[in-house]
N, CA, C and O atoms as a CHARMM CRD file, in Angstrom:
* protein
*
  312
    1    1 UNK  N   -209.93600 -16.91100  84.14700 PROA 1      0.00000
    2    1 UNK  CA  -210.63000 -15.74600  83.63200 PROA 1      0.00000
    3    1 UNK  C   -209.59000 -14.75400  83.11200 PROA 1      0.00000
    4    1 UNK  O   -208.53900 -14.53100  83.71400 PROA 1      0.00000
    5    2 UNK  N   -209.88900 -14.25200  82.12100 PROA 2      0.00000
    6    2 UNK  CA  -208.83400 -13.36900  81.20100 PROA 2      0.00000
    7    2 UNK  C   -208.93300 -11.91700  82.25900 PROA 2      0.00000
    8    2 UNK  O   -209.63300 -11.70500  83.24900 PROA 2      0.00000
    9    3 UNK  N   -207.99800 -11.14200  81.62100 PROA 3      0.00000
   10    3 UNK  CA  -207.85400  -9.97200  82.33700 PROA 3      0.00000
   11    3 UNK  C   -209.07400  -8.79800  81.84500 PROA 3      0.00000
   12    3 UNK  O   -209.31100  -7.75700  82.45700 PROA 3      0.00000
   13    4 UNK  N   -209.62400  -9.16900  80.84000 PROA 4      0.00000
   14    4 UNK  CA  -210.96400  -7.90200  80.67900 PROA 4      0.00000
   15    4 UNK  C   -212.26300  -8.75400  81.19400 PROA 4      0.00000
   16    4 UNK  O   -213.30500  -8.11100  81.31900 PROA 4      0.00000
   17    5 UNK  N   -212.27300  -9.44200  81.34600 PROA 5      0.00000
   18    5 UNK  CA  -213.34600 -10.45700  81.91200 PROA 5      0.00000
   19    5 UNK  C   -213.31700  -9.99700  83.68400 PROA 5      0.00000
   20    5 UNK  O   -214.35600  -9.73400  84.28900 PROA 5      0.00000
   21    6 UNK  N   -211.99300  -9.96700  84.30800 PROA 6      0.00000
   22    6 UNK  CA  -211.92500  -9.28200  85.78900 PROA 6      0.00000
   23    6 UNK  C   -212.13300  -8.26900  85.80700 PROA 6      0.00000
   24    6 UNK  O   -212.33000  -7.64000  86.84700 PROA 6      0.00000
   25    7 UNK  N   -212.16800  -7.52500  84.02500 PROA 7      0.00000
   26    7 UNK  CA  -212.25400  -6.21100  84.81600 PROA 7      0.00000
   27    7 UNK  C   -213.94100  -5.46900  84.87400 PROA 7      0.00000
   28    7 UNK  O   -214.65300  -4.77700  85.60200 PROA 7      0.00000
   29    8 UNK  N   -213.94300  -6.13300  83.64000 PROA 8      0.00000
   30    8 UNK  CA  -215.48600  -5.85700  83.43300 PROA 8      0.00000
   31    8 UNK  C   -216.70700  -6.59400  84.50600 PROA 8      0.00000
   32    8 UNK  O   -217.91900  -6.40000  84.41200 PROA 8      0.00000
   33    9 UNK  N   -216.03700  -7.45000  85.49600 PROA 9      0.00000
   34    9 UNK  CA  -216.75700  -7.96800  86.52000 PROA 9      0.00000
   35    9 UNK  C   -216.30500  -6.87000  87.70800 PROA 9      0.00000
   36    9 UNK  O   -217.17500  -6.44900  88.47100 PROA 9      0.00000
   37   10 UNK  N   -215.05800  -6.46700  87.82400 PROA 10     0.00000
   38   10 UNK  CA  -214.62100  -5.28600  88.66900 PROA 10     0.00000
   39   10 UNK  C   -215.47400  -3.94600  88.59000 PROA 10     0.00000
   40   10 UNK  O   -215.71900  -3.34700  89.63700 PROA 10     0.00000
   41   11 UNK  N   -215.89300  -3.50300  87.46900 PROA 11     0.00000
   42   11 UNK  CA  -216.98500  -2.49700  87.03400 PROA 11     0.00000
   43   11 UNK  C   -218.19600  -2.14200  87.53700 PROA 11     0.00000
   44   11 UNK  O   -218.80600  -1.21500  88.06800 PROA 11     0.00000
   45   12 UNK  N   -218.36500  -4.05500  86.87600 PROA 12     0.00000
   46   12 UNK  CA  -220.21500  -4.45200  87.27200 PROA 12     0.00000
   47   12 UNK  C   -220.43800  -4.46600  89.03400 PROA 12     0.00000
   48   12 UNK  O   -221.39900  -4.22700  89.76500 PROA 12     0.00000
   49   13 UNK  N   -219.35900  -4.77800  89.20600 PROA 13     0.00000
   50   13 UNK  CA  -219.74400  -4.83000  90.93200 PROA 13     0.00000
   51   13 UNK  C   -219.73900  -3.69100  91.42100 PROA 13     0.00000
   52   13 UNK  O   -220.73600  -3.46300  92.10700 PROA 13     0.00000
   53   14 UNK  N   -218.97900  -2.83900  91.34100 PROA 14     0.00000
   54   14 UNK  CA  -218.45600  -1.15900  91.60500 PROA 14     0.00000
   55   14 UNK  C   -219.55600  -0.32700  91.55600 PROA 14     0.00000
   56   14 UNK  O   -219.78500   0.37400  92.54100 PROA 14     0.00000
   57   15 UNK  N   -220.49300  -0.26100  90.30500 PROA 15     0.00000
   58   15 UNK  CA  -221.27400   0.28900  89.22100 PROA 15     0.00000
   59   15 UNK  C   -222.39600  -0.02900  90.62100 PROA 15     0.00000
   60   15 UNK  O   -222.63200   0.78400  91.51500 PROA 15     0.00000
   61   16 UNK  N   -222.95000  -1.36400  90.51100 PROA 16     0.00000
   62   16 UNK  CA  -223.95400  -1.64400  91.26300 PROA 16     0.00000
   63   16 UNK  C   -224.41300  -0.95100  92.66700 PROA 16     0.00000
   64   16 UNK  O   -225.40600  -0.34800  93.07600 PROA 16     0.00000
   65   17 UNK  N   -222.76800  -1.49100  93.33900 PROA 17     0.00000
   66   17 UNK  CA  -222.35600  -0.59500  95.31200 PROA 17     0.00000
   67   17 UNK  C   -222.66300   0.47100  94.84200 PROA 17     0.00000
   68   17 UNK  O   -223.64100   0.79400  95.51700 PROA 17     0.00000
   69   18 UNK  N   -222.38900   1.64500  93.76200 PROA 18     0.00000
   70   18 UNK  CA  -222.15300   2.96500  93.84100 PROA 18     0.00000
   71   18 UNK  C   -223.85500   3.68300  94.17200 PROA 18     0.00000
   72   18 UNK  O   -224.84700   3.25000  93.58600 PROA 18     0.00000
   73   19 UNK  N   -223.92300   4.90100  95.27200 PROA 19     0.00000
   74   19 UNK  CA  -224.94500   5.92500  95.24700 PROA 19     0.00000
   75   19 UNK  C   -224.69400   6.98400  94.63700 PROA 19     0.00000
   76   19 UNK  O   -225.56100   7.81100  94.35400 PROA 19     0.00000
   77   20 UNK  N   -222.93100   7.14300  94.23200 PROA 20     0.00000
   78   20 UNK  CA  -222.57900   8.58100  93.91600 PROA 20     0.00000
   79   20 UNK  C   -223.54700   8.57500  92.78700 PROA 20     0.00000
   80   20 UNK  O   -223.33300   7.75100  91.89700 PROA 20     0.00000
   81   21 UNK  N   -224.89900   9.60700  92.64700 PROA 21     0.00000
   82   21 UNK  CA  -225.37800   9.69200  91.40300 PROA 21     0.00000
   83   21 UNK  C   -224.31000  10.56700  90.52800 PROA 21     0.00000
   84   21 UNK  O   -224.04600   9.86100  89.55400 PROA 21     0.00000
   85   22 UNK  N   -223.67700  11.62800  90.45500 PROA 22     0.00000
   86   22 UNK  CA  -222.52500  11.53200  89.71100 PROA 22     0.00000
   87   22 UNK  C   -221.49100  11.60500  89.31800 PROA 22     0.00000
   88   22 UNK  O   -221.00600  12.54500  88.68900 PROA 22     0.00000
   89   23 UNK  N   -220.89100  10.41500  89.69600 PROA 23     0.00000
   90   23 UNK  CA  -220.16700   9.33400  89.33500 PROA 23     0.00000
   91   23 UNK  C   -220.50600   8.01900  88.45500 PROA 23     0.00000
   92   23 UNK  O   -219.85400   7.23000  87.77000 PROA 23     0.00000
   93   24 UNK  N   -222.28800   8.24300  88.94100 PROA 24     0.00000
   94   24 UNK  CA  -223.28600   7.35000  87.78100 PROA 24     0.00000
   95   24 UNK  C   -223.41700   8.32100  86.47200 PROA 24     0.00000
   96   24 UNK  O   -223.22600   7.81600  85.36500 PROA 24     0.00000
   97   25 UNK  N   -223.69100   9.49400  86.56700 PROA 25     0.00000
   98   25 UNK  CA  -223.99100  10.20000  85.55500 PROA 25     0.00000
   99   25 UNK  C   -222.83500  10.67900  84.39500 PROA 25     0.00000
  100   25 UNK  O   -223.01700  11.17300  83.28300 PROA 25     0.00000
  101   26 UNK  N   -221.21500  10.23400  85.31000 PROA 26     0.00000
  102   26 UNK  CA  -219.86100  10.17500  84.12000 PROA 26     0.00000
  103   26 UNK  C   -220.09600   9.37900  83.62900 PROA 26     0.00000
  104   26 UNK  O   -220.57800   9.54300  82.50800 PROA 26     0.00000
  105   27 UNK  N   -219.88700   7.83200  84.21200 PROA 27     0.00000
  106   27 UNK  CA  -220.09700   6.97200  83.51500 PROA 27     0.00000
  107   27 UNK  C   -221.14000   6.62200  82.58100 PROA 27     0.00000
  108   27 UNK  O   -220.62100   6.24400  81.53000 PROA 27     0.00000
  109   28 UNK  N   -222.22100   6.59800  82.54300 PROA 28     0.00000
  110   28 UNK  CA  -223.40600   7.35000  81.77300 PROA 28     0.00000
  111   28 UNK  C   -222.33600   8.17200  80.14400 PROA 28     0.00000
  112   28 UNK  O   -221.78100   7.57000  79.22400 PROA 28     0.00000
  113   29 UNK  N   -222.38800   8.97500  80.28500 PROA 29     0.00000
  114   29 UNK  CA  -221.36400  10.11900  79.89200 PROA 29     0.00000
  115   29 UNK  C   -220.72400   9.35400  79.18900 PROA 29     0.00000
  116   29 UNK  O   -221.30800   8.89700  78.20600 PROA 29     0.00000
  117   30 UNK  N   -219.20800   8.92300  79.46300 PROA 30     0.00000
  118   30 UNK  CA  -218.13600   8.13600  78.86500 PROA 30     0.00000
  119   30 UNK  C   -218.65400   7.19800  78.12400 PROA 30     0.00000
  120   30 UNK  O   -218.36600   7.21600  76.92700 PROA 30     0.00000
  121   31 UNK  N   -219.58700   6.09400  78.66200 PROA 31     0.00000
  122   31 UNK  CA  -220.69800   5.31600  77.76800 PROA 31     0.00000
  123   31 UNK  C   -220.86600   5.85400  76.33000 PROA 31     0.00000
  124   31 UNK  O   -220.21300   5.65200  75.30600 PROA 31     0.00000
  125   32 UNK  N   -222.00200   6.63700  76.60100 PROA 32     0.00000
  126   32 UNK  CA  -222.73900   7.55300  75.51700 PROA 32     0.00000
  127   32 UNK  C   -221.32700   7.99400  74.43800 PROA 32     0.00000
  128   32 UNK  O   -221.20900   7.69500  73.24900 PROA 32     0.00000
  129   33 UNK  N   -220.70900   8.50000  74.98600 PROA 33     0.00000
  130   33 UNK  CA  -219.64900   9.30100  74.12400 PROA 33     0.00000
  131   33 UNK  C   -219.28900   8.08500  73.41900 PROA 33     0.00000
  132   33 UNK  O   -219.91800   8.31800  72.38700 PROA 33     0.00000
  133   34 UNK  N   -218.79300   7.06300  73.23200 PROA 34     0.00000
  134   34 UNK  CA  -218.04200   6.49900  73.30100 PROA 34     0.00000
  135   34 UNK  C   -218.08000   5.15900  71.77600 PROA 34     0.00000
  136   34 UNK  O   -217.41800   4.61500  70.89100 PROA 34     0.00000
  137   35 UNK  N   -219.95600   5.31900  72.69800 PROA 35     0.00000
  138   35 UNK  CA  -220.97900   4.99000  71.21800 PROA 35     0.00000
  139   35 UNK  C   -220.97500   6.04400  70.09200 PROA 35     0.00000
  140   35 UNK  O   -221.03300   5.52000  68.98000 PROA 35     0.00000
  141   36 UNK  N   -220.94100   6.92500  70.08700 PROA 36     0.00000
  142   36 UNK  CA  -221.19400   8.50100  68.96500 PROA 36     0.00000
  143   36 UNK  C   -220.12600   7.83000  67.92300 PROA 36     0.00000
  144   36 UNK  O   -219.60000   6.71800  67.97000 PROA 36     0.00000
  145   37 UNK  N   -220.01900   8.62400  67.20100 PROA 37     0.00000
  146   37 UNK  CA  -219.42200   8.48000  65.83800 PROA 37     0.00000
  147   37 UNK  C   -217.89800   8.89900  66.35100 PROA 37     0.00000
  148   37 UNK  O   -217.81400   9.52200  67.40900 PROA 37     0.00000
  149   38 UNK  N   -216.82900   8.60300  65.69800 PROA 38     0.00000
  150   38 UNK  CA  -215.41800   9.44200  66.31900 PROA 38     0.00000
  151   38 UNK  C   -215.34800  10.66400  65.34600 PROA 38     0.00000
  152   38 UNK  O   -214.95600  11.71100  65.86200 PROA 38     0.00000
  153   39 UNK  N   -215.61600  10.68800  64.22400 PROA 39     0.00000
  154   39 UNK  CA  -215.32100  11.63500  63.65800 PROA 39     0.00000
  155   39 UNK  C   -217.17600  12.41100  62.54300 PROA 39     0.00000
  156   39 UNK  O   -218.02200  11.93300  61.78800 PROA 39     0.00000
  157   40 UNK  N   -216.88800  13.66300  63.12000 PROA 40     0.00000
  158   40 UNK  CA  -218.15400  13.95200  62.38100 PROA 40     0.00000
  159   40 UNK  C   -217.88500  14.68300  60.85900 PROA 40     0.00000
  160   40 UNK  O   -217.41500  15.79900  60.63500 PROA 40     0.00000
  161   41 UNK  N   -218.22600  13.93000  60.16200 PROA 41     0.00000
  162   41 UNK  CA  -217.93200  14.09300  58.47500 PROA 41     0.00000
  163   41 UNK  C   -219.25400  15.42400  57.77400 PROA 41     0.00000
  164   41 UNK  O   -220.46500  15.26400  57.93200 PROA 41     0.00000
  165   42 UNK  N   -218.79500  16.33300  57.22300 PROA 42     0.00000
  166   42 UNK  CA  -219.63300  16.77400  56.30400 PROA 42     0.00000
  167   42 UNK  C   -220.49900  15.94100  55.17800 PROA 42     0.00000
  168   42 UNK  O   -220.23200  14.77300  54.89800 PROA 42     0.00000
  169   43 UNK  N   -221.59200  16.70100  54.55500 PROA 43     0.00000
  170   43 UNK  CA  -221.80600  16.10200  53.88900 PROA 43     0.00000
  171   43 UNK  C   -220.99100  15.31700  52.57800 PROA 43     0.00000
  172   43 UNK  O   -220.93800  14.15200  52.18600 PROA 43     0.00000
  173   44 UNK  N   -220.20800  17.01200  51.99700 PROA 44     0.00000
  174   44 UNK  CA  -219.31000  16.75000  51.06900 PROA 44     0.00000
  175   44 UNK  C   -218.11400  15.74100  51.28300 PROA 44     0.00000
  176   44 UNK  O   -217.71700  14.93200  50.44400 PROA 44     0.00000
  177   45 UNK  N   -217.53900  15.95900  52.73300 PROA 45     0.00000
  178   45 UNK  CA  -216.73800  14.78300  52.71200 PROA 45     0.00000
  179   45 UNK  C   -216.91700  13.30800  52.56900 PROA 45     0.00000
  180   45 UNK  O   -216.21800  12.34500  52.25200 PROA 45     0.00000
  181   46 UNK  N   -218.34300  13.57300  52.99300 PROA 46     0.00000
  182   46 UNK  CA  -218.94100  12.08800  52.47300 PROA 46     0.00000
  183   46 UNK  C   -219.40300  11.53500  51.34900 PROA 46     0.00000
  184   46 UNK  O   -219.63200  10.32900  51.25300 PROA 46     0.00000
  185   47 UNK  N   -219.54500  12.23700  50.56900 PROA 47     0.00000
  186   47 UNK  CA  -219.35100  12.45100  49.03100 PROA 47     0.00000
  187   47 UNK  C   -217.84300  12.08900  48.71800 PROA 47     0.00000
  188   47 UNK  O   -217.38300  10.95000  48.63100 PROA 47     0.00000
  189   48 UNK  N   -217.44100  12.79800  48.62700 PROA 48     0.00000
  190   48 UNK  CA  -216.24900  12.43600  48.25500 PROA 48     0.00000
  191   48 UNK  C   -215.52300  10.88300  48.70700 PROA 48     0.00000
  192   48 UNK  O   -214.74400  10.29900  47.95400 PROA 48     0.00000
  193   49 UNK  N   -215.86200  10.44100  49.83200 PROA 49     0.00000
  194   49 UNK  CA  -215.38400   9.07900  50.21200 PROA 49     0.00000
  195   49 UNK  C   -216.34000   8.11900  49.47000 PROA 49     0.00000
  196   49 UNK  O   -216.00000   7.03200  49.00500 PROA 49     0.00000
  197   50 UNK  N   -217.41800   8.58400  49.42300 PROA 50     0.00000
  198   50 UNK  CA  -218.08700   7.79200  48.57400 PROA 50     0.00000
  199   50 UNK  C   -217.81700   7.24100  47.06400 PROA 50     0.00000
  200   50 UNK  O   -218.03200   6.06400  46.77700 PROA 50     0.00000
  201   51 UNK  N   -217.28400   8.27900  46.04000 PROA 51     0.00000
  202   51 UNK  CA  -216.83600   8.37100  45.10200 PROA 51     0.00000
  203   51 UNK  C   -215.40500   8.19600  44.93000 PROA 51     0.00000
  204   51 UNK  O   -215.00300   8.47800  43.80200 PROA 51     0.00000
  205   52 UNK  N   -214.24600   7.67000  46.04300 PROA 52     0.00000
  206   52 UNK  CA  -213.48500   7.22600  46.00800 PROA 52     0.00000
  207   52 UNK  C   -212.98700   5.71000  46.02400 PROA 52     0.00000
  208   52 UNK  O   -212.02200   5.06500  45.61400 PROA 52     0.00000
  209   53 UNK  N   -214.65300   5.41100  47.00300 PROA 53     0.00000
  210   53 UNK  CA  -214.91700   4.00100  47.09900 PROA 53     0.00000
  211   53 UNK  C   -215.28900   2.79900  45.59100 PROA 53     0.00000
  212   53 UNK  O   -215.04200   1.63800  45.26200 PROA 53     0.00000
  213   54 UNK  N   -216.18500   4.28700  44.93500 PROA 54     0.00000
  214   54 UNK  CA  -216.63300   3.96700  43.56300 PROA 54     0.00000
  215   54 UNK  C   -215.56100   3.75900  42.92000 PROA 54     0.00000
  216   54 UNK  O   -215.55400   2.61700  42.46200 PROA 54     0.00000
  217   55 UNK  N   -214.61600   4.36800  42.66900 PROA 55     0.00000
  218   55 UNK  CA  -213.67800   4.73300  41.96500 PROA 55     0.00000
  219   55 UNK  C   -212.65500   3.21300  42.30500 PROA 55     0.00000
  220   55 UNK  O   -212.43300   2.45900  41.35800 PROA 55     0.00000
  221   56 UNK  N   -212.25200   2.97500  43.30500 PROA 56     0.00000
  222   56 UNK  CA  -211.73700   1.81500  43.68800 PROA 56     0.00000
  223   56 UNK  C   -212.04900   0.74000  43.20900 PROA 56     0.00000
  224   56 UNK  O   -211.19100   0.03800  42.67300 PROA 56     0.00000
  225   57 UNK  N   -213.19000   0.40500  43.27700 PROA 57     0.00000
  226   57 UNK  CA  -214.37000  -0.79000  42.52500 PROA 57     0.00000
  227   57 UNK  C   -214.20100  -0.97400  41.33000 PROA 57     0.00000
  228   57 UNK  O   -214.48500  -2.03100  40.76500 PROA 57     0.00000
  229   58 UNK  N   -213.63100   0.20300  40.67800 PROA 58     0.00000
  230   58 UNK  CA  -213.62800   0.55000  39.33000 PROA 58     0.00000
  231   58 UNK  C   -212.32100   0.07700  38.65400 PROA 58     0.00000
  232   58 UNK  O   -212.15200  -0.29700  37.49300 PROA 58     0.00000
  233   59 UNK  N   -211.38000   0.19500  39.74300 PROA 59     0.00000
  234   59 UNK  CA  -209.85000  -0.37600  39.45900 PROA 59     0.00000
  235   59 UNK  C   -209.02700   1.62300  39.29600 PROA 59     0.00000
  236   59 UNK  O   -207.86600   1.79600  38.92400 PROA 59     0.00000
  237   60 UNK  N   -209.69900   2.44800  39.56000 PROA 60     0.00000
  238   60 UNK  CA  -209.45800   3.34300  39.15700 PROA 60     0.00000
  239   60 UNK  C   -208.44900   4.35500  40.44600 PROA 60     0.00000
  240   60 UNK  O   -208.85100   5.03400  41.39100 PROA 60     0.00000
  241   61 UNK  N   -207.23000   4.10500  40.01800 PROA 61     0.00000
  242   61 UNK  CA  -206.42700   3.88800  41.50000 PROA 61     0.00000
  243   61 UNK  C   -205.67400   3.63200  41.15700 PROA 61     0.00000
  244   61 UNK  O   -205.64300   2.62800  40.44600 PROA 61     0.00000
  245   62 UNK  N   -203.92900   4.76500  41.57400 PROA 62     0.00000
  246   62 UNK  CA  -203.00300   4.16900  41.67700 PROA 62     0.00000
  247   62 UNK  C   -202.14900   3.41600  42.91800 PROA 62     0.00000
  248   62 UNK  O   -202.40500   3.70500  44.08700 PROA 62     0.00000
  249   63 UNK  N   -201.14200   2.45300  42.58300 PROA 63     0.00000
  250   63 UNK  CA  -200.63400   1.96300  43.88100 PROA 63     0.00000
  251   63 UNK  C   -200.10200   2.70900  44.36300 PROA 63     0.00000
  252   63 UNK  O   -199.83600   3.76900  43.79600 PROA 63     0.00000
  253   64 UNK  N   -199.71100   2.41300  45.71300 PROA 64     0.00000
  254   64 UNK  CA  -198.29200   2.81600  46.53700 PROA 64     0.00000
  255   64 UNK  C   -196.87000   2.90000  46.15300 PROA 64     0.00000
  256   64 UNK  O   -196.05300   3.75500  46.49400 PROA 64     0.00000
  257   65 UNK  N   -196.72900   2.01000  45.48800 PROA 65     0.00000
  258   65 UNK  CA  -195.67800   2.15400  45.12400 PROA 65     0.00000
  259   65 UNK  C   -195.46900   3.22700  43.42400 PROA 65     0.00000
  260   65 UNK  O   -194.52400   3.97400  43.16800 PROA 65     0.00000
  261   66 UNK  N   -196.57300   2.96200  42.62100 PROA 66     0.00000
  262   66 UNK  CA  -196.38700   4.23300  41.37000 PROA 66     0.00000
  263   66 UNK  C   -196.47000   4.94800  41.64800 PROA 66     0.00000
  264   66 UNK  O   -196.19300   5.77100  40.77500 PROA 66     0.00000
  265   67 UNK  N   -196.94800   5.68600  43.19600 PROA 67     0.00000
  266   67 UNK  CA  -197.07100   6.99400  43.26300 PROA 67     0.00000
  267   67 UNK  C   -195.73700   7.38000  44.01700 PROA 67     0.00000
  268   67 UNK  O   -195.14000   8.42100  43.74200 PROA 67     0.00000
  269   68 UNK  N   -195.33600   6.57300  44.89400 PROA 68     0.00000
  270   68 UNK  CA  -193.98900   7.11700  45.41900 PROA 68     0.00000
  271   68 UNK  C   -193.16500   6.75600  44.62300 PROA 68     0.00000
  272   68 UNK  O   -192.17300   6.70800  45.35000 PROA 68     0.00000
  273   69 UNK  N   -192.79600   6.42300  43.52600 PROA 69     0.00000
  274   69 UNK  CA  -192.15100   6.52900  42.31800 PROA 69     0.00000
  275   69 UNK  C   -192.19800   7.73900  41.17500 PROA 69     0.00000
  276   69 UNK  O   -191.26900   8.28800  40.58400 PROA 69     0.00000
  277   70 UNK  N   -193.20700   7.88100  41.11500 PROA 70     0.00000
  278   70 UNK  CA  -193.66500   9.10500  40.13300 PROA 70     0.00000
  279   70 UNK  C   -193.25600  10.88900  41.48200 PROA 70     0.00000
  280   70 UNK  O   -192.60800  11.90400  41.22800 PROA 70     0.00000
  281   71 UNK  N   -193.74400  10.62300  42.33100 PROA 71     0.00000
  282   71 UNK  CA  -193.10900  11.53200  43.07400 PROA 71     0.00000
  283   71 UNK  C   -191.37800  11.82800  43.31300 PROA 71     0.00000
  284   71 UNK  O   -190.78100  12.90400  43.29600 PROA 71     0.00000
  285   72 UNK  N   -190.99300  10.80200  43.47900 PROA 72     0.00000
  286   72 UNK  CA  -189.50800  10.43400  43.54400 PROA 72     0.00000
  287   72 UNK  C   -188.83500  11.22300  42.20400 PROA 72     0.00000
  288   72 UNK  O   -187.84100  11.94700  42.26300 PROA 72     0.00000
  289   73 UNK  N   -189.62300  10.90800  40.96500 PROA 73     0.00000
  290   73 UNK  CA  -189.19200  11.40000  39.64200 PROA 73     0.00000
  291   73 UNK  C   -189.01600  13.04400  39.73600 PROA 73     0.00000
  292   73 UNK  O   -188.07200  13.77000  39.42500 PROA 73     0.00000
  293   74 UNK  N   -190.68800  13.40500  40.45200 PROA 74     0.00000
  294   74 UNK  CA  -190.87900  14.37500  39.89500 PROA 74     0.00000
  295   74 UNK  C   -189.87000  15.45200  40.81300 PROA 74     0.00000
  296   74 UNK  O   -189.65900  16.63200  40.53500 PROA 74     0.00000
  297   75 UNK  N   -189.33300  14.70500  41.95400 PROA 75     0.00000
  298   75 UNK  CA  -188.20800  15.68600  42.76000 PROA 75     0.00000
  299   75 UNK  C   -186.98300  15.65200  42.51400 PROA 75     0.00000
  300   75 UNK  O   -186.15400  16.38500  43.05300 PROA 75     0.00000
  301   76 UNK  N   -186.71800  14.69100  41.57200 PROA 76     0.00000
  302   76 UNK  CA  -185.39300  14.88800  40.65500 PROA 76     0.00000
  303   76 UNK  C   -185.45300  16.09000  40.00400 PROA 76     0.00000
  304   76 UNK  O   -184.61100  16.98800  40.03800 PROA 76     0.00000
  305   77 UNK  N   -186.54700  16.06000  39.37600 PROA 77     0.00000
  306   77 UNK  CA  -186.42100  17.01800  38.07800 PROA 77     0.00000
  307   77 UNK  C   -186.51100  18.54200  38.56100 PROA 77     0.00000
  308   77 UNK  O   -186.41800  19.44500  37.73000 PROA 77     0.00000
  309   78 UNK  N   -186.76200  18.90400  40.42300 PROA 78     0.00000
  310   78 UNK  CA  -186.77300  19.95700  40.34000 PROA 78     0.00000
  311   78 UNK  C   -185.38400  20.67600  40.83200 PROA 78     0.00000
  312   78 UNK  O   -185.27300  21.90100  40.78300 PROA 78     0.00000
């Protein structure tokens, strides 16, 4: 048995013995949280990722490397 397989049987058994209601109600908690989104986006920011995604699809995008090149240039010149 792998090591998250012991542990997640270490849990389930723990979880079960336990009366602390909370100690049920963190875990509960940590659960829930955990499912949620990590980051909560505006609308506009979601717009905008959206239309970057478009934009990608599109071929409309420079690489990694032209842009740290074109930057590179542009700090010569100052």
């Amino acid at each position: 048995m792998d090591i998250a397989a012991q542990i997640k049987n270490n849990l389930i058994s723990r979880i079960k013995d336990s009366k602390d209601l909370n100690f049920l109600k963190a875990l509960q908690t940590i659960f829930d949280s955990s499912e949620q989104e990590l980051y909560q986006l505006s609308s506009e920011q979601k717009d905008a990722i959206s239309i970057g995604r478009k934009q990608i699809k599109k071929g409309q995008f420079s690489s990694n490397e032209s842009v740290i090149s074109e930057m590179k240039e542009w700090l010569t010149k100052k």
